[in-house]
N, C-alpha and C positions, 0 to 999 in steps of 0.2 A: 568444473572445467569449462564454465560458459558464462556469458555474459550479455547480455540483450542492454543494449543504450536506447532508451525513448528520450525525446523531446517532447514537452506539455506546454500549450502556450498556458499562462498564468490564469487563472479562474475558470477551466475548460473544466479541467477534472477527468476522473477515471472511472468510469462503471468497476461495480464490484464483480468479484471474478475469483476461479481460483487458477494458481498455472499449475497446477497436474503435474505428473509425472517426470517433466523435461526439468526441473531446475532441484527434484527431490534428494536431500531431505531439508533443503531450509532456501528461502529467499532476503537478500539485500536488497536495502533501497537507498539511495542516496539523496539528497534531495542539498542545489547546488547555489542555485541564484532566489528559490523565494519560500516561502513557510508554506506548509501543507497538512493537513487533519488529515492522516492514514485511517480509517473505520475497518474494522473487522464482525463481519457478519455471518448469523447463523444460514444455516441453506433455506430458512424460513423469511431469511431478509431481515432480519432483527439484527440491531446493532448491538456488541457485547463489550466491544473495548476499543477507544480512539488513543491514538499518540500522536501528539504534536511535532512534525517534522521542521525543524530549523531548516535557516539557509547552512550550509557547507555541514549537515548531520546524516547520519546511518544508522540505521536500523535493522537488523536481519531477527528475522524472526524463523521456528521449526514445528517439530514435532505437531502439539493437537493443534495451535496457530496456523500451519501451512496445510495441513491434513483435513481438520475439520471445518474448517472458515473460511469464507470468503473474504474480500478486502479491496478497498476503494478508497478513490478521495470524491466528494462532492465539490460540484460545480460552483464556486464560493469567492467573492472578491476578497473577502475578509473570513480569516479561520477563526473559529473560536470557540 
């Protein structure tokens, strides 16, 4: 029942992060005008799993994904 819009200038990126309790039990991403490498990290910073985000694709991820992990985009001209 919520929804949070950011704007990202292109190659800035996202520190990895979790959002906690406010969007539980899963988050969407959208990702509209350019390609992006979503990482999901342990609380150790260890990267465990990337998805390749398209322009106009969505992703919603839950459960141990939103619960146990962190998740970011690196600051990147180019994904890959």
């Amino acid at each position: 029942d919520q929804a949070l819009v950011n704007e990202y200038v292109e190659g800035s990126g996202i520190a990895s992060h979790a959002d906690g309790p406010l969007y539980e039990p899963c988050a969407v991403i959208v990702s509209l005008e350019s390609s992006a490498r979503l990482d999901f990290f342990t609380d150790g910073d260890e990267r465990v799993a990337s998805v390749l985000l398209r322009p106009r694709s969505v992703v919603a991820f839950a459960d141990a994904a939103y619960l146990s992990l962190k998740h970011g985009i690196a600051a990147a001209r180019a994904d890959t």
